[in-house]
C-alpha positions in Angstrom: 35.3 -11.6 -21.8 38.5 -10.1 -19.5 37.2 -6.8 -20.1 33.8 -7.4 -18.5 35.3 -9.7 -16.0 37.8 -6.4 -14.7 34.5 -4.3 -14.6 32.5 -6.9 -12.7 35.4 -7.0 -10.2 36.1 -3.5 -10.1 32.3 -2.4 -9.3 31.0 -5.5 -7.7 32.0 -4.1 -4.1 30.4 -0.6 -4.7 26.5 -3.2 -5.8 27.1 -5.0 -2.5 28.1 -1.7 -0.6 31.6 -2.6 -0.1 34.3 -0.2 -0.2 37.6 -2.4 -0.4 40.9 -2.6 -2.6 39.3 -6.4 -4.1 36.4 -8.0 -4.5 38.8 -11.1 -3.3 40.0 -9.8 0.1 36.0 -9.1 1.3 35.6 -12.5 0.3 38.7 -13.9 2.1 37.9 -11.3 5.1 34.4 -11.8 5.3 32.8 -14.9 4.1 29.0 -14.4 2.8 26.4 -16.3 2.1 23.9 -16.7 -0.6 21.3 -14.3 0.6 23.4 -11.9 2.5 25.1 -11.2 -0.7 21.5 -11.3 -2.7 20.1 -8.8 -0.1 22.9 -6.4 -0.9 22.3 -6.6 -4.5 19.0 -5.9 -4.4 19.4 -2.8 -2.4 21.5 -1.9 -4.6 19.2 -2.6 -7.8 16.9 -0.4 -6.2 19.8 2.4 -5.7 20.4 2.2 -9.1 17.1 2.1 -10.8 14.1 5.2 -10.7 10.5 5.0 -10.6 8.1 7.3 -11.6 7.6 10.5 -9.2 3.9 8.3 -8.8 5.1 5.2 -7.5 7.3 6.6 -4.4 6.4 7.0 -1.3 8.5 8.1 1.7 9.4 4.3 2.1 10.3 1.8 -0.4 8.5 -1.6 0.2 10.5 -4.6 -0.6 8.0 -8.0 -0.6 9.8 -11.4 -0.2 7.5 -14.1 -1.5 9.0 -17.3 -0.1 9.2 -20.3 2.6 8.5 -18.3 5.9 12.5 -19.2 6.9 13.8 -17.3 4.0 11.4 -14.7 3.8 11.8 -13.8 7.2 15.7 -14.0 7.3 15.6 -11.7 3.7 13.8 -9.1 5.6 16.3 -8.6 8.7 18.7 -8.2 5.9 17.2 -5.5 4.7 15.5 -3.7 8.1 17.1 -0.3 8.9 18.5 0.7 5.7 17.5 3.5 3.2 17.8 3.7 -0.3 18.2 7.1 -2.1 16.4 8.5 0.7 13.5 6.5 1.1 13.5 3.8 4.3 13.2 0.1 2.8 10.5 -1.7 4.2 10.6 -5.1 3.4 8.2 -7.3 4.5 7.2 -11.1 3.7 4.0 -11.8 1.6 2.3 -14.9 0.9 0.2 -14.4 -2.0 -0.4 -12.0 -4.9 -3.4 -9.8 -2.6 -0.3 -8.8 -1.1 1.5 -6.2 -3.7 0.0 -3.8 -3.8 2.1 -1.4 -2.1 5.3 -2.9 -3.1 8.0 -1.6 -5.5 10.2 -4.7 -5.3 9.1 -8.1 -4.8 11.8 -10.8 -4.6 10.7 -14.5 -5.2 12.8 -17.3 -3.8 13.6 -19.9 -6.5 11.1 -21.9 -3.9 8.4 -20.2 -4.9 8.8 -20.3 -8.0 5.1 -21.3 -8.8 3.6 -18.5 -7.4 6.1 -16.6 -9.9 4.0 -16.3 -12.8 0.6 -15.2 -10.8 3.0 -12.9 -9.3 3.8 -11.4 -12.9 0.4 -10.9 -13.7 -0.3 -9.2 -10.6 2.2 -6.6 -11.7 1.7 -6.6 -14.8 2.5 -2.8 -16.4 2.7 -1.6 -12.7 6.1 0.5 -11.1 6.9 -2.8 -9.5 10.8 -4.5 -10.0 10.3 -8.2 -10.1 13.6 -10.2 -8.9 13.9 -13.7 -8.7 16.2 -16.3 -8.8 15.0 -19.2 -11.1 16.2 -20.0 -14.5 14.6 -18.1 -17.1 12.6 -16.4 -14.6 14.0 -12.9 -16.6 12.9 -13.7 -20.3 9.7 -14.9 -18.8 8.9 -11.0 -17.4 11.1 -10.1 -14.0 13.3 -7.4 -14.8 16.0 -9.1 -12.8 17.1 -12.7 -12.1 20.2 -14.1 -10.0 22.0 -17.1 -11.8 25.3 -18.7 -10.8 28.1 -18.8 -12.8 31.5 -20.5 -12.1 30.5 -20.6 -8.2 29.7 -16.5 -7.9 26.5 -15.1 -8.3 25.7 -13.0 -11.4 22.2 -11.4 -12.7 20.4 -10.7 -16.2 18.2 -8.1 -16.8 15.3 -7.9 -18.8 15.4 -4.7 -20.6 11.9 -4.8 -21.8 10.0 -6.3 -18.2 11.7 -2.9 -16.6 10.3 -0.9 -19.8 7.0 -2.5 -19.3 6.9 -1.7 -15.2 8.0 2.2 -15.8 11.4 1.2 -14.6 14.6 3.1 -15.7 17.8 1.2 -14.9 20.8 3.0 -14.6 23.9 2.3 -17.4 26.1 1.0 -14.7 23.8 -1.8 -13.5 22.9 -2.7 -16.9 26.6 -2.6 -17.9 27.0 -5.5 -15.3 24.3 -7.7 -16.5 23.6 -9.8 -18.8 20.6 -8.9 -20.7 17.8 -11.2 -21.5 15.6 -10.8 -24.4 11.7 -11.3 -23.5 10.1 -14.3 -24.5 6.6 -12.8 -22.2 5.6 -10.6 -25.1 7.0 -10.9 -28.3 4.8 -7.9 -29.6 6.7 -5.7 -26.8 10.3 -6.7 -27.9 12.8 -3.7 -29.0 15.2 -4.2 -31.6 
């Protein structure tokens, strides 16, 4: 567990963008909250993952299905930046009509009952499903926040990413913890 706690520490500021001697004097320096810190990771989740040649466009769409406060705040946090090239666009959405041109959709753990029609509606598409609910990984998003000891962590689900035509870079997964998929046992690897 030290080992993986000295490489969470040592590459945690280069997910949020950070480019500091520790991970403790940002947090001393700079004090950030909850979705300030999940808005970084997920730009960086998207930095570190590839979609098929098909699914990109010049921009990268970023849907936040949420209450309209959150949503709306998640998007200035992600306005004006580019990823890999490609602008982000992030935009809230209230239902699943609304996907379609997405290649991220984050769903606040308030939402979390429009999750599963949310997972159907992407269902084998280039689309990286985040959330923030427990279980929400093994259940089909390839990515879900958790807390642990007061920070916050993620899992990935190897097989949803598999599934959506996703290809996760080592280093993210290396962070992770990975989640086995209870959507579709038929799918699991070994």
């Amino acid at each position: 567990m030290r080992c993986s706690t000295i490489v969470v520490s040592s590459l945690l500021p280069l997910l949020l963008g950070v480019h500091a001697p520790s991970v403790a004097s940002v947090a001393e320096a700079e004090p950030r909250d909850e979705y300030t810190v999940k808005a970084a990771f997920i730009l960086n989740f998207a930095r570190l993952t590839t979609w098929p040649d098909s699914a990109l466009s010049e921009h990268l769409e970023v849907c936040i299905v949420g209450p309209a406060p959150l949503a709306a705040r998640m998007v200035r946090l992600m306005e004006q930046k580019s990823v890999r090239g490609h602008r982000v666009m992030p935009r809230a959405i209230e239902s699943a009509e609304g996907l379609g041109d997405c290649h991220m959709v984050f769903i606040i753990r308030d939402a979390d009952d429009a999750g599963r029609e949310h997972l159907l509606a992407v269902e084998k598409k280039a689309i990286m499903v985040v959330g923030e609910t427990a279980g929400f990984a093994g259940r089909g998003a390839v990515i879900n926040f958790y807390e642990e000891s007061h920070k916050i962590r993620f899992e990935v689900n190897r097989h949803a990413a598999r599934r959506q035509r996703l290809q996760i870079s080592s280093r993210l997964l290396g962070l992770a913890r990975i989640v086995p998929d209870t959507s579709a046992p038929e799918e699991r690897l070994d």
